[in-house]
PQR file of N, CA, C, O and H, with PARSE charges and radii, in Angstrom:
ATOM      1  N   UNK A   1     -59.819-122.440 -54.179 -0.4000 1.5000
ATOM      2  CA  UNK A   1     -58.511-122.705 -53.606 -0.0000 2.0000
ATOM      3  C   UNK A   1     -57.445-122.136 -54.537  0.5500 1.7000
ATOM      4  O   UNK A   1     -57.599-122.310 -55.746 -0.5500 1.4000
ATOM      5  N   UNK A   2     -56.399-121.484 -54.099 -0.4000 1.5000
ATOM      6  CA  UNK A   2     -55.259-120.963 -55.030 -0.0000 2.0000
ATOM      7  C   UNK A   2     -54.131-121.912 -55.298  0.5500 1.7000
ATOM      8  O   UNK A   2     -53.719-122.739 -54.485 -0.5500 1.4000
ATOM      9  H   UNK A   2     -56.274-121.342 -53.117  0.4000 1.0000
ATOM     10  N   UNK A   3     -53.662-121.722 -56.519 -0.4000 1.5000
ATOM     11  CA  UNK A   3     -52.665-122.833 -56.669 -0.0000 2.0000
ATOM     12  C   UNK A   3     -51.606-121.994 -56.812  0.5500 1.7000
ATOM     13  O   UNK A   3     -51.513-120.806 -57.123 -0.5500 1.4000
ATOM     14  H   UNK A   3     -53.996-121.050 -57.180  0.4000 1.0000
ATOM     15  N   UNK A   4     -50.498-123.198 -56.402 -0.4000 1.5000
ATOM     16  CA  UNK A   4     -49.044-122.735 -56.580 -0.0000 2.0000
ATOM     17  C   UNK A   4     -48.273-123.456 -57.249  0.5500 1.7000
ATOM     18  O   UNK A   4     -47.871-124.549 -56.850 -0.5500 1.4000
ATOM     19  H   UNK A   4     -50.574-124.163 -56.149  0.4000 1.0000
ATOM     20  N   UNK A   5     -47.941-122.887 -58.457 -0.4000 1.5000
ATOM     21  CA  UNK A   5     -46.273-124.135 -58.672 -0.0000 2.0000
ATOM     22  C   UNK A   5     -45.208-123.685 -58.481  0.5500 1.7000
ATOM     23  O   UNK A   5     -45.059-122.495 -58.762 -0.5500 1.4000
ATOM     24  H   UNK A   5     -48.268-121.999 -58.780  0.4000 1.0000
ATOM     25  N   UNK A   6     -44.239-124.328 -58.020 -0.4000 1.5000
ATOM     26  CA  UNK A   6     -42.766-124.812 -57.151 -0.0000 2.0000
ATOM     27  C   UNK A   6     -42.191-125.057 -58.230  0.5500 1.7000
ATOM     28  O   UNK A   6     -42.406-126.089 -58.865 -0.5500 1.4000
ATOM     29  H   UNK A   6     -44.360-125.295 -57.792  0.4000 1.0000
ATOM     30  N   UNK A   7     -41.051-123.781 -58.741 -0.4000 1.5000
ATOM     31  CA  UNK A   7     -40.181-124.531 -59.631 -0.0000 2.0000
ATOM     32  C   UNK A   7     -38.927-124.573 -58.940  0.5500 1.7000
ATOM     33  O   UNK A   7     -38.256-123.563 -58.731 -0.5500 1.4000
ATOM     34  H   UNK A   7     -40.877-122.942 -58.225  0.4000 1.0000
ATOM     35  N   UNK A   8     -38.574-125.830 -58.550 -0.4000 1.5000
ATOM     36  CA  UNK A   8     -36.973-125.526 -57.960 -0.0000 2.0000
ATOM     37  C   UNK A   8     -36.407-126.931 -58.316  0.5500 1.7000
ATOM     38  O   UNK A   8     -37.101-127.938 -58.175 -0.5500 1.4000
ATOM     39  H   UNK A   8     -39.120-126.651 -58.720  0.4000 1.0000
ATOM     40  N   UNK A   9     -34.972-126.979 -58.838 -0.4000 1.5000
ATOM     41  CA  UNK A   9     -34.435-128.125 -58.782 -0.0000 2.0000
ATOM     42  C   UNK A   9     -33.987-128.807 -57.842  0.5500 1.7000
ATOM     43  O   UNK A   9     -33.171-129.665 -58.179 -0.5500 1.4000
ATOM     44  H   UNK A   9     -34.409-126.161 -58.953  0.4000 1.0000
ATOM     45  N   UNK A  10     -34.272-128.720 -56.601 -0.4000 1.5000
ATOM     46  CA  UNK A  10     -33.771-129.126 -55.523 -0.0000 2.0000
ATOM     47  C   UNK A  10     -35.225-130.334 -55.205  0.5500 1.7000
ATOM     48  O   UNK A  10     -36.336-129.984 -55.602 -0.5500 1.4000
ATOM     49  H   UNK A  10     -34.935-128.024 -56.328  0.4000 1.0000
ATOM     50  N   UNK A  11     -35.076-131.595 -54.543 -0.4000 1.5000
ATOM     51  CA  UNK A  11     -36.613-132.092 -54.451 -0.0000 2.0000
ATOM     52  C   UNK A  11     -36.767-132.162 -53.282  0.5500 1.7000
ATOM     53  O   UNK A  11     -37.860-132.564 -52.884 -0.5500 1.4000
ATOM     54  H   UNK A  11     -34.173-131.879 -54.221  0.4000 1.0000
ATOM     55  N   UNK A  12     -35.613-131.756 -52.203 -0.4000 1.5000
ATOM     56  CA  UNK A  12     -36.543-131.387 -50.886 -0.0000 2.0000
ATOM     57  C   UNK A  12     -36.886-129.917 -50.754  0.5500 1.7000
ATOM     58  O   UNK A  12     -37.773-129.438 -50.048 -0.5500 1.4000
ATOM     59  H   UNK A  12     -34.725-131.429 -52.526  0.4000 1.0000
ATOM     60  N   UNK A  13     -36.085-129.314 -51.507 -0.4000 1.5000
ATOM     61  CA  UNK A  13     -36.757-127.920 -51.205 -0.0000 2.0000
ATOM     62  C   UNK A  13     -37.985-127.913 -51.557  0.5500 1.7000
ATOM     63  O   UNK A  13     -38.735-127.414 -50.718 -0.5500 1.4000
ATOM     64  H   UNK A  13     -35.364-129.703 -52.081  0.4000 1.0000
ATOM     65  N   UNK A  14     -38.476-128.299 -52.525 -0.4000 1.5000
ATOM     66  CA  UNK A  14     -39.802-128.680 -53.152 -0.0000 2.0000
ATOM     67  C   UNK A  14     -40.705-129.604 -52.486  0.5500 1.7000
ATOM     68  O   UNK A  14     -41.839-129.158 -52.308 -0.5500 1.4000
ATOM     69  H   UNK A  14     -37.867-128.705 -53.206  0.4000 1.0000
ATOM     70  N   UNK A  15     -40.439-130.971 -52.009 -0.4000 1.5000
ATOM     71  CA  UNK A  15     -40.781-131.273 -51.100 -0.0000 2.0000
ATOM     72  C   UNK A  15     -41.571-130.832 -50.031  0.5500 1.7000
ATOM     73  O   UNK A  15     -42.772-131.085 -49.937 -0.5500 1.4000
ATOM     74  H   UNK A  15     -39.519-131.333 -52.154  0.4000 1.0000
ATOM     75  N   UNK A  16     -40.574-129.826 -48.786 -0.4000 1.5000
ATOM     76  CA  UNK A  16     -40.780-129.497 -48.061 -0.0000 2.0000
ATOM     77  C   UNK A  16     -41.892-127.948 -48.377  0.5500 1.7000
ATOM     78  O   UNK A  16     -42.683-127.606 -47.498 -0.5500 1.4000
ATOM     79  H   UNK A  16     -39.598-129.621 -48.863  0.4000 1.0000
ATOM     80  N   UNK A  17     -41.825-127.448 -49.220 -0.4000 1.5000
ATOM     81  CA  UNK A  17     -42.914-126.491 -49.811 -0.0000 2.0000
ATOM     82  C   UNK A  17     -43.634-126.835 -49.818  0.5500 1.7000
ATOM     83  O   UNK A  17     -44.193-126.678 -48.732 -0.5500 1.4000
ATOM     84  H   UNK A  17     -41.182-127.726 -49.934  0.4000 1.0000
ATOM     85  N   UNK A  18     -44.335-127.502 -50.677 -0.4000 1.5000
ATOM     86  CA  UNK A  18     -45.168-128.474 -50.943 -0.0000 2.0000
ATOM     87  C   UNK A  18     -45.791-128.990 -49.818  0.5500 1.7000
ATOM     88  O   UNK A  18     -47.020-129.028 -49.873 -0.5500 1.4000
ATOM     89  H   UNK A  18     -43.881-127.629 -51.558  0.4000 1.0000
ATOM     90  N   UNK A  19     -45.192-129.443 -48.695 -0.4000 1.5000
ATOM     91  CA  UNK A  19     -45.777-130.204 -47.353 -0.0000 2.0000
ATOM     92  C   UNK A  19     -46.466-128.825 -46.566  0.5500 1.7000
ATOM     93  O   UNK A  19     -47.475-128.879 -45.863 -0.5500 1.4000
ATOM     94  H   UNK A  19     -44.193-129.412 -48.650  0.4000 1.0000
ATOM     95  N   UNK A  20     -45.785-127.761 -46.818 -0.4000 1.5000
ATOM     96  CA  UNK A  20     -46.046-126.374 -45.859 -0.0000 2.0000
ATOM     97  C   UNK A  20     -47.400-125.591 -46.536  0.5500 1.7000
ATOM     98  O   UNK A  20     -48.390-125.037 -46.058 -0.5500 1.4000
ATOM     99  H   UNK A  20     -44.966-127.717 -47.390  0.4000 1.0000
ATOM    100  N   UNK A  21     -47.012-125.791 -47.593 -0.4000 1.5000
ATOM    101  CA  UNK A  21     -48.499-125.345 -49.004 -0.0000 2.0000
ATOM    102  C   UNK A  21     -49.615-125.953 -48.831  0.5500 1.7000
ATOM    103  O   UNK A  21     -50.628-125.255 -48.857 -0.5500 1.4000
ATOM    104  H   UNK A  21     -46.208-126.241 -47.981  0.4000 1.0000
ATOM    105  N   UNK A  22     -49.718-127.060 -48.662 -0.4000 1.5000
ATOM    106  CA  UNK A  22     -50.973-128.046 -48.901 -0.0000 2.0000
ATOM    107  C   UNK A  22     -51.531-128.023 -47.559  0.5500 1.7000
ATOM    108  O   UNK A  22     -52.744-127.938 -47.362 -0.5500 1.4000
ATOM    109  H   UNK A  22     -48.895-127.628 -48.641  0.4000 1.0000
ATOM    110  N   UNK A  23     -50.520-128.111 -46.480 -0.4000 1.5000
ATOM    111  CA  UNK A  23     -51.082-128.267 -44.939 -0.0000 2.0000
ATOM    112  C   UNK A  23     -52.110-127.295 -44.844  0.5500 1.7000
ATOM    113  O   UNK A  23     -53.158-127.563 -44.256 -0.5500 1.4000
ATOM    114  H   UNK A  23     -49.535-128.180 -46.640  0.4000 1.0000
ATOM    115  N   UNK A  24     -51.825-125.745 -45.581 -0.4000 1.5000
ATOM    116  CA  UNK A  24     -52.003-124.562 -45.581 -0.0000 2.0000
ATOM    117  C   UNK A  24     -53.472-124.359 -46.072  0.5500 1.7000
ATOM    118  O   UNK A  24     -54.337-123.509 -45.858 -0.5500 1.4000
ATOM    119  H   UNK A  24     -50.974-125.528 -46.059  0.4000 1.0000
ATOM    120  N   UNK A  25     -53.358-125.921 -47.098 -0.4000 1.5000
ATOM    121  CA  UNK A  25     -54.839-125.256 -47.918 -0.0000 2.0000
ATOM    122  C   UNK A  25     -54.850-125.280 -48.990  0.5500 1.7000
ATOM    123  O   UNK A  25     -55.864-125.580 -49.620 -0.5500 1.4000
ATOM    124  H   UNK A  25     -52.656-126.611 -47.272  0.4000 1.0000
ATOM    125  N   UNK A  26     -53.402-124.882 -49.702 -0.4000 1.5000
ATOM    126  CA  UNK A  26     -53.384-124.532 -51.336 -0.0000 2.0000
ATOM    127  C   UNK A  26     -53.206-125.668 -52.039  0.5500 1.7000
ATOM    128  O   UNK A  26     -52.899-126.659 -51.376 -0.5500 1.4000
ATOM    129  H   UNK A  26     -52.578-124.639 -49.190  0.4000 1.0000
ATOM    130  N   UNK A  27     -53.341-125.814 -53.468 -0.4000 1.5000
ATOM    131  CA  UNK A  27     -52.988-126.617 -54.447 -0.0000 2.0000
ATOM    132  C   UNK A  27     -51.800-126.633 -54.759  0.5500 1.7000
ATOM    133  O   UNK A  27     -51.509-125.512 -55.178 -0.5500 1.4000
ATOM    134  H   UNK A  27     -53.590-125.009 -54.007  0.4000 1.0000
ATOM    135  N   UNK A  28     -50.511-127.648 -54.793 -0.4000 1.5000
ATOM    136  CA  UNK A  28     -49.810-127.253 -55.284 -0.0000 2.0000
ATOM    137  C   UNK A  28     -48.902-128.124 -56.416  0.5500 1.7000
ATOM    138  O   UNK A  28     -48.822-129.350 -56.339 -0.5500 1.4000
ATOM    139  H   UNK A  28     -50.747-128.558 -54.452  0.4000 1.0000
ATOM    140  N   UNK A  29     -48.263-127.386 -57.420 -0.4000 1.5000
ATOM    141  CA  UNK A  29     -47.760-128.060 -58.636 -0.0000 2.0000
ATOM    142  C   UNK A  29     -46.814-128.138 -58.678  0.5500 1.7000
ATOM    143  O   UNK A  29     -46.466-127.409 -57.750 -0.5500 1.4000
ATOM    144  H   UNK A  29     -48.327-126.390 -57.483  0.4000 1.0000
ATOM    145  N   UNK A  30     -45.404-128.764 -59.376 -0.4000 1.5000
ATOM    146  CA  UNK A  30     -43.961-128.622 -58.647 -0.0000 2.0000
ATOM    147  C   UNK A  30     -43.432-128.537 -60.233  0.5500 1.7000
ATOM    148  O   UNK A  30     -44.125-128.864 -61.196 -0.5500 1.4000
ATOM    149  H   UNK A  30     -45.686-129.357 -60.130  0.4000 1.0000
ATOM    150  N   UNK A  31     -42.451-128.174 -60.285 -0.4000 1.5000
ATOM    151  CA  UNK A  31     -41.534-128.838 -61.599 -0.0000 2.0000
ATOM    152  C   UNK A  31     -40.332-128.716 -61.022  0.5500 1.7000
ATOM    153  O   UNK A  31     -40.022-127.956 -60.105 -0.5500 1.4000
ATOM    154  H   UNK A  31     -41.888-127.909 -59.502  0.4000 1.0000
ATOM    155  N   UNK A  32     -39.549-129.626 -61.692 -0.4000 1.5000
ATOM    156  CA  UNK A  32     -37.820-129.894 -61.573 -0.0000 2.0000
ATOM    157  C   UNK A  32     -36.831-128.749 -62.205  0.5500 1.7000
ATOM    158  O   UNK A  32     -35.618-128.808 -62.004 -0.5500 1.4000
ATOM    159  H   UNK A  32     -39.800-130.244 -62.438  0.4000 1.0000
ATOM    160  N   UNK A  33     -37.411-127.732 -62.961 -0.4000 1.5000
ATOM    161  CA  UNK A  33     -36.904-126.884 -64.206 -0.0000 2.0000
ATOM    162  C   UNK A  33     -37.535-125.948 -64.598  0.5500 1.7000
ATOM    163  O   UNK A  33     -38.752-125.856 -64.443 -0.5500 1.4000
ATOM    164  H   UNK A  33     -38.396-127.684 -63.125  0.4000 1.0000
ATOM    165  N   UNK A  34     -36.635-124.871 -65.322 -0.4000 1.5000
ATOM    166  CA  UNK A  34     -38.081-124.026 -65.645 -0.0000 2.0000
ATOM    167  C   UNK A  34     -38.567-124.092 -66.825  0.5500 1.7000
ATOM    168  O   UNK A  34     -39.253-123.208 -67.338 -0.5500 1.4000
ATOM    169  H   UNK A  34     -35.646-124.946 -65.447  0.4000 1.0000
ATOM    170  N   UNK A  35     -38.209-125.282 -67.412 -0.4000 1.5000
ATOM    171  CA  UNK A  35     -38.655-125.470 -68.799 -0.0000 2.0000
ATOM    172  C   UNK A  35     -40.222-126.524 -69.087  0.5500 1.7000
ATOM    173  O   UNK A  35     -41.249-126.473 -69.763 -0.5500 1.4000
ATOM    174  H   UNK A  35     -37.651-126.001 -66.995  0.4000 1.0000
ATOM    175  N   UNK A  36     -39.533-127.465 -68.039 -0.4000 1.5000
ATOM    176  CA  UNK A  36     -40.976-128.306 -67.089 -0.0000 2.0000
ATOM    177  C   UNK A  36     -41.822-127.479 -66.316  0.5500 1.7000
ATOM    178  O   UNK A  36     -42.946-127.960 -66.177 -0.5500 1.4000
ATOM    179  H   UNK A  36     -38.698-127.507 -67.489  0.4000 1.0000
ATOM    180  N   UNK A  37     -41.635-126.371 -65.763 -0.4000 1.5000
ATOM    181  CA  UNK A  37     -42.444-125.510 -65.331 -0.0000 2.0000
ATOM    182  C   UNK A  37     -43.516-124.128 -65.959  0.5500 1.7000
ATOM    183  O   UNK A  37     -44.498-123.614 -65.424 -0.5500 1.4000
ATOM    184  H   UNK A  37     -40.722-125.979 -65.876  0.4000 1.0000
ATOM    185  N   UNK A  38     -42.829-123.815 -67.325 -0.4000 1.5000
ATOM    186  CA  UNK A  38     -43.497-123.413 -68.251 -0.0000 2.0000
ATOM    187  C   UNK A  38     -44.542-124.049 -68.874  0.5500 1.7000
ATOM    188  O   UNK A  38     -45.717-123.689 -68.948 -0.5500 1.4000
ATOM    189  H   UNK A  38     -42.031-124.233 -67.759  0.4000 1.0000
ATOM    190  N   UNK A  39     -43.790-125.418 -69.494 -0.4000 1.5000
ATOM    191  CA  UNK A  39     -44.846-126.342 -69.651 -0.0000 2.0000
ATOM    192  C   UNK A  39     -46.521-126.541 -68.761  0.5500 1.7000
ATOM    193  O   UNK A  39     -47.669-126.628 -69.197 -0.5500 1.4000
ATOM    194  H   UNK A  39     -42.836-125.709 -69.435  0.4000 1.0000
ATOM    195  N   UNK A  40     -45.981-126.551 -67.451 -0.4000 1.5000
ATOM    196  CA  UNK A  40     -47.065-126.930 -66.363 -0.0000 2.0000
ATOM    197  C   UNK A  40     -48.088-125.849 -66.379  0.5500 1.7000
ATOM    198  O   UNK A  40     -49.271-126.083 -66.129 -0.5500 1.4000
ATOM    199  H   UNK A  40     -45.049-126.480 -67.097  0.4000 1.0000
ATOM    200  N   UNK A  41     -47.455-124.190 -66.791 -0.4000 1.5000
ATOM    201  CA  UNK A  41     -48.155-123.473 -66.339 -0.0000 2.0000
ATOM    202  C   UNK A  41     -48.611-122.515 -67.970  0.5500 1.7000
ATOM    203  O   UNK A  41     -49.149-121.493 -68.394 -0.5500 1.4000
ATOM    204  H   UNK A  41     -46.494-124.000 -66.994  0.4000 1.0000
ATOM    205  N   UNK A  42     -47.985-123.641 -68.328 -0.4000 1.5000
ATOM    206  CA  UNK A  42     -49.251-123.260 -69.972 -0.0000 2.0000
ATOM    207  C   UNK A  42     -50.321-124.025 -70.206  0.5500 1.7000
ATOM    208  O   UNK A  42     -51.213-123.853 -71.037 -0.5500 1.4000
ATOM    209  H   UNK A  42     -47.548-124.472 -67.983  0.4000 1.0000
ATOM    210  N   UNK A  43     -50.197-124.763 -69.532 -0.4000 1.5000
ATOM    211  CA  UNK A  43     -51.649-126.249 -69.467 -0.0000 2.0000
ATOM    212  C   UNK A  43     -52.330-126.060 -68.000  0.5500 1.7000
ATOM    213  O   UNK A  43     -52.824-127.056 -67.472 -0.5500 1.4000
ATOM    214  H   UNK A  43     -49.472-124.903 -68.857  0.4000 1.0000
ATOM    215  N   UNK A  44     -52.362-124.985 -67.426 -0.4000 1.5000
ATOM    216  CA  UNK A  44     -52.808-124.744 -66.742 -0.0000 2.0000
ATOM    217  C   UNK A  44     -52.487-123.500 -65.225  0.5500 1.7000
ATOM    218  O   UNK A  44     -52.120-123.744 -64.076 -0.5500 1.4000
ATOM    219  H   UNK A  44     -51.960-124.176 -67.855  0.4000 1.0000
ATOM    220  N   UNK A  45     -52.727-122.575 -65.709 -0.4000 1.5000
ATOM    221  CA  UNK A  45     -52.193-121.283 -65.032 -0.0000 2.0000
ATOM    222  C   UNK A  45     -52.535-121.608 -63.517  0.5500 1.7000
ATOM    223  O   UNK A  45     -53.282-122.512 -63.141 -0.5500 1.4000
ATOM    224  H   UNK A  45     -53.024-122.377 -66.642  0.4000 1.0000
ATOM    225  N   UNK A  46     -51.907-120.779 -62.784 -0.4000 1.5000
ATOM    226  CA  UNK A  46     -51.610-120.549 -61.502 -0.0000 2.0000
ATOM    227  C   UNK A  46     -51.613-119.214 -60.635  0.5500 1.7000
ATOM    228  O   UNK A  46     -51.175-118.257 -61.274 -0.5500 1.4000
ATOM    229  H   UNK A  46     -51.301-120.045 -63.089  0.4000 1.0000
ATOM    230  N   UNK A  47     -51.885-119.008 -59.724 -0.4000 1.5000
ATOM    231  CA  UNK A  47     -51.866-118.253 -58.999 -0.0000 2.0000
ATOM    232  C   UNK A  47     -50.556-117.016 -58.702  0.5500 1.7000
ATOM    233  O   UNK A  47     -50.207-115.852 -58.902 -0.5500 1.4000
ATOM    234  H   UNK A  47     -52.241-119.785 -59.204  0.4000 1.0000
ATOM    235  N   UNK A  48     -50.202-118.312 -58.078 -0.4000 1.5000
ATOM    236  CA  UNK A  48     -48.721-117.634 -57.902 -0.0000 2.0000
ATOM    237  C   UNK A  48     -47.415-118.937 -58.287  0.5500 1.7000
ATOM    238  O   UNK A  48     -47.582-120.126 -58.563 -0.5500 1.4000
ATOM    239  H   UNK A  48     -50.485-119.257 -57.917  0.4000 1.0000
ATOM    240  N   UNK A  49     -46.464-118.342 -58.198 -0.4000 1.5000
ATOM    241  CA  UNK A  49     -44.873-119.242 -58.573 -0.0000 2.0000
ATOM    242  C   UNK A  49     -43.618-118.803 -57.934  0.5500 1.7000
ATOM    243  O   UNK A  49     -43.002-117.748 -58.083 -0.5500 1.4000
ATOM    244  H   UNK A  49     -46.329-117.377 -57.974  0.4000 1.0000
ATOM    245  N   UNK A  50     -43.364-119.834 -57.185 -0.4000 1.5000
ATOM    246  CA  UNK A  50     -42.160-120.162 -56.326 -0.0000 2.0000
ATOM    247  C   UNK A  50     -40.925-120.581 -57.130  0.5500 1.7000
ATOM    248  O   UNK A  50     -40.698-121.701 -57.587 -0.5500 1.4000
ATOM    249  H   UNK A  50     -43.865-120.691 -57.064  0.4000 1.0000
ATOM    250  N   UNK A  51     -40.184-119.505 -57.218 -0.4000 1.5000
ATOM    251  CA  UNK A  51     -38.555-120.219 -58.102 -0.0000 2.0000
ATOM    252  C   UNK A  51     -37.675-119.755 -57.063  0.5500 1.7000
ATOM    253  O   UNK A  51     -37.904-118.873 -56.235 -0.5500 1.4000
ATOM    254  H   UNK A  51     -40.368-118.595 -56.847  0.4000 1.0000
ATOM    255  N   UNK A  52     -36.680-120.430 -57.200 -0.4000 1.5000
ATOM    256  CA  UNK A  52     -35.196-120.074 -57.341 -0.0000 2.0000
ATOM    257  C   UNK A  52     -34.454-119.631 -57.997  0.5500 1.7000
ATOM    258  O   UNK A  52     -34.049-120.325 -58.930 -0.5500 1.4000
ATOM    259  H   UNK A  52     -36.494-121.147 -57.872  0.4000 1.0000
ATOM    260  N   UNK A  53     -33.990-118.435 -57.844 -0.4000 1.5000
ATOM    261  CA  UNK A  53     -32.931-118.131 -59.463 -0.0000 2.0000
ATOM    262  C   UNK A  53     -31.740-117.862 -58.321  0.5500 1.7000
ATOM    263  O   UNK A  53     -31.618-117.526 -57.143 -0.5500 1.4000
ATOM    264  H   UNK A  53     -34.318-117.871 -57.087  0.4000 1.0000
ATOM    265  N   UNK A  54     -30.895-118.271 -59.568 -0.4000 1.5000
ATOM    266  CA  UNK A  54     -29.388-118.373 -58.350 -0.0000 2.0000
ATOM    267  C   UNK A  54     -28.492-116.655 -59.125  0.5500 1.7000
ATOM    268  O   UNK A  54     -28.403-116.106 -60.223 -0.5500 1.4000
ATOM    269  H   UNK A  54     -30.994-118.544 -60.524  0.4000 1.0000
ATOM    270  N   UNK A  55     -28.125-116.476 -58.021 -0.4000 1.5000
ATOM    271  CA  UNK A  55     -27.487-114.990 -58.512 -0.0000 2.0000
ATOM    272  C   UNK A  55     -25.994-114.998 -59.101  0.5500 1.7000
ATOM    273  O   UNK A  55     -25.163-115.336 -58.258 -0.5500 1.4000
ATOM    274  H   UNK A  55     -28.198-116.922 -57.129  0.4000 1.0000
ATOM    275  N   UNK A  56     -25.675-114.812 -59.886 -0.4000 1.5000
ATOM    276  CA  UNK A  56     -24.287-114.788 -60.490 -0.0000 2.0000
ATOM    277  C   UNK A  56     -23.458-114.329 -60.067  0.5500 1.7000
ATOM    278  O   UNK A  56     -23.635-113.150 -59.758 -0.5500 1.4000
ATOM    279  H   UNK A  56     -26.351-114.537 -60.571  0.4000 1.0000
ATOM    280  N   UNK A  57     -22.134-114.903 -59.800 -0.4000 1.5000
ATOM    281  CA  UNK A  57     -20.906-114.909 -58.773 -0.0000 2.0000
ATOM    282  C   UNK A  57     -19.637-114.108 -59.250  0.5500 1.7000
ATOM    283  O   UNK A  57     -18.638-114.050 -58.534 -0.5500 1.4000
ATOM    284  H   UNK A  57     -21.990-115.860 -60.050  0.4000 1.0000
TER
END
């Protein structure tokens, strides 16, 4: 099974990933940050990774 972690600070955006991911099949890991999300994915790598980066205005 492939895993995914979800880094987004938002917790329904994550949430709702998460509900669409798993229905799907996949594993999935979330963090709030990408500092909590580094963390997650040094203790245990992943497949692929879902962020948000916000574009500068």
């Amino acid at each position: 099974m492939a895993t995914i972690l979800i880094i987004d600070d938002e917790e329904s955006v994550r949430a709702l990933l998460r509900f669409a991911l798993e229905s799907a099949g996949y594993g999935v890991t979330e963090a709030a940050n990408g500092h909590q999300g580094l963390e997650l994915y040094r203790h245990r790598s992943t497949d692929l990774i879902i962020t948000d980066i916000p574009c500068p205005s």
